[in-house]
PLY file of the C-alpha trace (Angstrom):
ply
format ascii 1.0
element vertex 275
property float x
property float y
property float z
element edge 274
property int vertex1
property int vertex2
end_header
124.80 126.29 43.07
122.26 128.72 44.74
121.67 132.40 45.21
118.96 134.29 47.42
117.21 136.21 45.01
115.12 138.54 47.40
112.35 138.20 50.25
108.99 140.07 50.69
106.63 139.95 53.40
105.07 136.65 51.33
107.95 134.63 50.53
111.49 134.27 50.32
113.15 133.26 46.56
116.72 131.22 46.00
117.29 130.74 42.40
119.09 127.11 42.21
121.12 125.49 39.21
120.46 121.82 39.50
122.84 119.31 38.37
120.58 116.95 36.78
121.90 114.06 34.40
120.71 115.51 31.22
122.31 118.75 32.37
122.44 122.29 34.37
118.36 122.97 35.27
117.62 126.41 36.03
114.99 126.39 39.15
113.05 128.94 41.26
111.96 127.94 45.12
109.69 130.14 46.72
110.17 129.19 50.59
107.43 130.55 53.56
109.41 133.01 55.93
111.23 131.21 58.91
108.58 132.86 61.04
104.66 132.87 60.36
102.28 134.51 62.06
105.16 134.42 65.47
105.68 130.92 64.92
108.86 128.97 64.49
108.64 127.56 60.73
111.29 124.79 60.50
111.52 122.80 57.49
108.89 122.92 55.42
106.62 120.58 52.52
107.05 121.71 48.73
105.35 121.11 45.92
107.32 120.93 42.63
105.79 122.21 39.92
106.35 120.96 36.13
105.89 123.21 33.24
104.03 122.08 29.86
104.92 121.58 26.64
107.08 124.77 24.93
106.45 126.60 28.31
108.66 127.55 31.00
108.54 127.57 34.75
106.96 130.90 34.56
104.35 130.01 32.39
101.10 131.46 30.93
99.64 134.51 32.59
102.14 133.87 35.15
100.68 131.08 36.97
103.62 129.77 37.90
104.76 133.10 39.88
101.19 133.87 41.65
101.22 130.30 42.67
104.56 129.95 44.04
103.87 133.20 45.99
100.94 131.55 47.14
101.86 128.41 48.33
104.34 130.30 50.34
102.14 132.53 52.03
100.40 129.50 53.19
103.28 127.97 54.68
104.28 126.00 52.02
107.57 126.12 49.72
107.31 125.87 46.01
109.88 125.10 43.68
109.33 125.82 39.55
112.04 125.00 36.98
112.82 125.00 33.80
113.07 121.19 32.14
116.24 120.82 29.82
115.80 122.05 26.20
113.27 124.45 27.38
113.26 128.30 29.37
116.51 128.61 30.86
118.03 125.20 31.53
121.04 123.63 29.27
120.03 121.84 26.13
118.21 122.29 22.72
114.39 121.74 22.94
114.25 119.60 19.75
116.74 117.28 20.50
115.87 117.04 24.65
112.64 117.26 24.75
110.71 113.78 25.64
108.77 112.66 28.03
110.85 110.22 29.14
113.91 113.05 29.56
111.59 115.00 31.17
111.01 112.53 33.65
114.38 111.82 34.62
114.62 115.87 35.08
111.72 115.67 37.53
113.62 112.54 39.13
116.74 114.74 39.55
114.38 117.74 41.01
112.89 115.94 43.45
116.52 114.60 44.46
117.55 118.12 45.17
115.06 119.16 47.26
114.76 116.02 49.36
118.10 117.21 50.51
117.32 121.22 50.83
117.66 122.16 54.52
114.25 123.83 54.38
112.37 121.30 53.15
110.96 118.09 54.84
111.71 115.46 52.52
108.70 113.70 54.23
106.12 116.12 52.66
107.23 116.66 48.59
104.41 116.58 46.10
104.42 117.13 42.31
102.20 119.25 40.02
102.09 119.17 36.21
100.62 121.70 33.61
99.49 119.58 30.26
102.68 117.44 29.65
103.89 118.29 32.72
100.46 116.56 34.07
101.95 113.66 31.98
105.45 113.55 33.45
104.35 114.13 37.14
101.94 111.10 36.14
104.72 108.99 34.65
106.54 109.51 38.08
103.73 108.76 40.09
104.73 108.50 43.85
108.58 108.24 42.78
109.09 105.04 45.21
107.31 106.75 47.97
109.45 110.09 47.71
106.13 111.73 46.34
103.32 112.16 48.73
101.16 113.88 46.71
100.45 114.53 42.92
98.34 117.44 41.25
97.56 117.58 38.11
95.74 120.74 35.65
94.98 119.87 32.41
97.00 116.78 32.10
98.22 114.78 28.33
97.23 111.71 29.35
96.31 109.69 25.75
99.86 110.73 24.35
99.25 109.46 20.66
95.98 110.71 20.06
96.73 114.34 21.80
100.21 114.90 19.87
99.06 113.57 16.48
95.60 114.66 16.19
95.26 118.25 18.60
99.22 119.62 18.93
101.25 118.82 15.88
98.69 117.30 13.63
98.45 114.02 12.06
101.17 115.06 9.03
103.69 116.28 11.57
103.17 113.41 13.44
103.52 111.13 10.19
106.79 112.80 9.03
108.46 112.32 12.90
107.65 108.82 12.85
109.55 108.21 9.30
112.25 109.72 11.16
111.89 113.02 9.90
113.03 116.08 12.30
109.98 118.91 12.36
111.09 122.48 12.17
109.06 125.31 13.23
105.34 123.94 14.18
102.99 126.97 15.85
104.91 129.16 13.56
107.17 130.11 16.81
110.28 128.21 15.81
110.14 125.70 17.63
111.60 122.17 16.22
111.38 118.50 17.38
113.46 115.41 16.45
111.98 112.10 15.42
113.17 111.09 18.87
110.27 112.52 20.61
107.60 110.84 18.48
109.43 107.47 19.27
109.76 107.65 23.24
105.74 108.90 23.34
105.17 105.21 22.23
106.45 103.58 24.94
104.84 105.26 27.19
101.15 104.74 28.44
99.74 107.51 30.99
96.51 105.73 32.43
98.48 102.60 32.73
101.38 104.54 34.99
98.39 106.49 37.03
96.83 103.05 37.79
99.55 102.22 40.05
100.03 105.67 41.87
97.56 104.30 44.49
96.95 104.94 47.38
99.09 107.78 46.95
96.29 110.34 46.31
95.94 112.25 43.32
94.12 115.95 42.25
92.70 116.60 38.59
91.85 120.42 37.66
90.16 121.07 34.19
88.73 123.12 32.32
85.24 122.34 30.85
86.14 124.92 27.70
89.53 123.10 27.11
90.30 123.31 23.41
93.37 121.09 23.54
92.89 118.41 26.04
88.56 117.25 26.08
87.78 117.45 29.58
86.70 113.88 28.87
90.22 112.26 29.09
90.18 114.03 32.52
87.05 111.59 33.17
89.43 108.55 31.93
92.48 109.74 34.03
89.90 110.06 36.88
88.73 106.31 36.23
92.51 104.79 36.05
93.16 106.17 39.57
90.13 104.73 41.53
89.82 106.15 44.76
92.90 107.61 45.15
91.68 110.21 42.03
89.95 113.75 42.64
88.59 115.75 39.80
87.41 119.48 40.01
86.34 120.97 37.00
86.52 124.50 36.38
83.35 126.27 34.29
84.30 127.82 31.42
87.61 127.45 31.94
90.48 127.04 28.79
93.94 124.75 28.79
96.02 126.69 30.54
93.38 128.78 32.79
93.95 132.05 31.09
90.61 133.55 33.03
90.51 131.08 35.84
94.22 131.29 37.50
93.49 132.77 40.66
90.66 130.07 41.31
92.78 127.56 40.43
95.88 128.27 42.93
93.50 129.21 45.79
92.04 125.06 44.88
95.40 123.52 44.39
96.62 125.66 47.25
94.06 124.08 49.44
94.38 121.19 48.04
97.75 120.14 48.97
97.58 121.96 52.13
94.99 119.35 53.04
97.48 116.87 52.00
100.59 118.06 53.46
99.68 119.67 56.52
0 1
1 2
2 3
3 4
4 5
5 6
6 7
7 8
8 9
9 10
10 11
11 12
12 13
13 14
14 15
15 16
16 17
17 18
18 19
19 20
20 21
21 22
22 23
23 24
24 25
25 26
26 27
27 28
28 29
29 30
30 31
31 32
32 33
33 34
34 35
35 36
36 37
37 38
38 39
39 40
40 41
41 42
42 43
43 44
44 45
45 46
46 47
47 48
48 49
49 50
50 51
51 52
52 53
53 54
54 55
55 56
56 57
57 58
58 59
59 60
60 61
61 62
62 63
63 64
64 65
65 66
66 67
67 68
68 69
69 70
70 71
71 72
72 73
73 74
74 75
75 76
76 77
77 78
78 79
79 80
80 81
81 82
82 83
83 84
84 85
85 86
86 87
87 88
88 89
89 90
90 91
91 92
92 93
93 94
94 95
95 96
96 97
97 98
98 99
99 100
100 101
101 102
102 103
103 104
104 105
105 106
106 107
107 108
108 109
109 110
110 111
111 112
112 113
113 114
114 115
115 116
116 117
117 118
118 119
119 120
120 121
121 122
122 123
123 124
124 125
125 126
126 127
127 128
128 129
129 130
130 131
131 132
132 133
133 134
134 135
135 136
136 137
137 138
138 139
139 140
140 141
141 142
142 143
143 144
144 145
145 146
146 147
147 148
148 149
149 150
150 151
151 152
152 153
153 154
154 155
155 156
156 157
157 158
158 159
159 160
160 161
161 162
162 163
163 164
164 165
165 166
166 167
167 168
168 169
169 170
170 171
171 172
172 173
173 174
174 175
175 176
176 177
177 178
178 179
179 180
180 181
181 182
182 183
183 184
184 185
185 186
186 187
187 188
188 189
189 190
190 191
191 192
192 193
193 194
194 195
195 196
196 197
197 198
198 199
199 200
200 201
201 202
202 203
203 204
204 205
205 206
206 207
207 208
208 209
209 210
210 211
211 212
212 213
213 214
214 215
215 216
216 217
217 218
218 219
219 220
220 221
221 222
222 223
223 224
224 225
225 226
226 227
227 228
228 229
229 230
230 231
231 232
232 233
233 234
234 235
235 236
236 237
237 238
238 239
239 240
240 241
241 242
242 243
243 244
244 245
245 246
246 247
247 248
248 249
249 250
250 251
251 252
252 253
253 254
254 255
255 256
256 257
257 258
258 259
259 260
260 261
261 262
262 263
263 264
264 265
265 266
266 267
267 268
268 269
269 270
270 271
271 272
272 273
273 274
């Protein structure tokens, strides 16, 4: 199901309800106009973008929008959604939200636009904020669907990042025992043991390892209070030559001060990729 939403001089929108196998996800694709600059457009490459962990596909400072608009003024289609249990997909984010469910959402994603009738399904890449970094990770080049993977401040040592930096090492304790956790940041937000339980059997460096030679684009900030801009360094490592790293001075998690240098770089970045 798909509606045009509205069309400027920088992009078109089509707001798309993807059946995925978890359920109905809510998504956003900014498309290039069919013309640029005079010329004929045709289909085009997208990048899909993941949200992070109790975000949406909007997300922070609306970094989600301005790059979406972006990658569309530069010829480029961009699709943002919302994974279930979170923004405005189906689901409840305690019960749905793992990394392994969130991978099978991206799965589904990149499914649907392989077959949009803009798109070349020869030129998809993925993009992940925080544990979106991790899921677009966990993916990795998706059997050779994905041609191109960005990351900005991905979760890449699960354990260590949920139990000691996000929920804290007695949240972590009680979800382990099985324990559901209700209202952590104070914003109402819940989790079921569930989550704890799927993080183990997953390992992030191990997954990027193998994404080779597909290549792969790190963006951190050096002032990044929730992820060290060290385990960017490790991620960096895992990949081999087939890793980039930019780091951004000064710059927090989620690039509250730093968003318009970031798109223009992961703009370029994929255009030198795709294009």
């Amino acid at each position: 199901m798909s509606w045009a939403v509205s069309s400027d001089e920088k992009d078109q929108l089509e707001l798309h309800i993807v059946s995925g196998r978890r359920g109905r996800i809510v998504a956003v694709l900014h498309l290039p106009h069919d013309s640029l600059d005079g010329r004929a457009q045709g289909k085009c490459p997208v990048v899909v973008f993941c949200h992070g962990f109790t975000g949406n596909h909007i997300e922070s400072n609306r970094i989600g929008v301005r790059l979406g608009r972006a990658a569309a003024e530069s010829g480029m289609a961009l699709l943002r959604f919302d994974f279930v249990g979170s923004g405005d997909s189906d689901g409840d984010f305690a019960t749905e939200t793992t990394l392994s469910g969130w991978m099978q959402d991206l799965t589904d994603v990149l499914q649907f636009v392989g077959s949009h009738s803009r798109i070349d399904a020869e030129r998809v890449a993925t993009l992940g904020l925080s544990f979106g970094g991790a899921t677009v990770l966990g993916v990795g080049a998706a059997g050779g669907k994905v041609r191109a993977v960005g990351c900005w401040s991905p979760v890449v040592h699960l354990v260590e990042t949920f139990r000691e930096r996000v929920l804290g090492p007695s949240l972590w304790a009680r979800l382990l025992a099985g324990e559901y956790v209700d209202n952590f940041f104070g914003k109402g937000y819940g989790l079921a043991p569930t989550f704890a339980s799927d993080l183990l059997k997953h390992d992030i460096l191990a997954s990027a390892s193998k994404i080779s030679p597909t290549p792969v684009w790190i963006a951190h900030g050096d002032a990044d209070a929730v992820i060290p801009v060290s385990h960017a360094h490790d991620l960096k490592n895992s990949l081999g030559p087939s890793g980039r790293l930019e780091i951004f001075k000064d710059a927090d998690h989620v690039f509250s001060r730093h968003g318009a240098e970031v798109v223009r770089a992961t703009v370029a970045w994929f255009r030198s990729i795709l294009f």
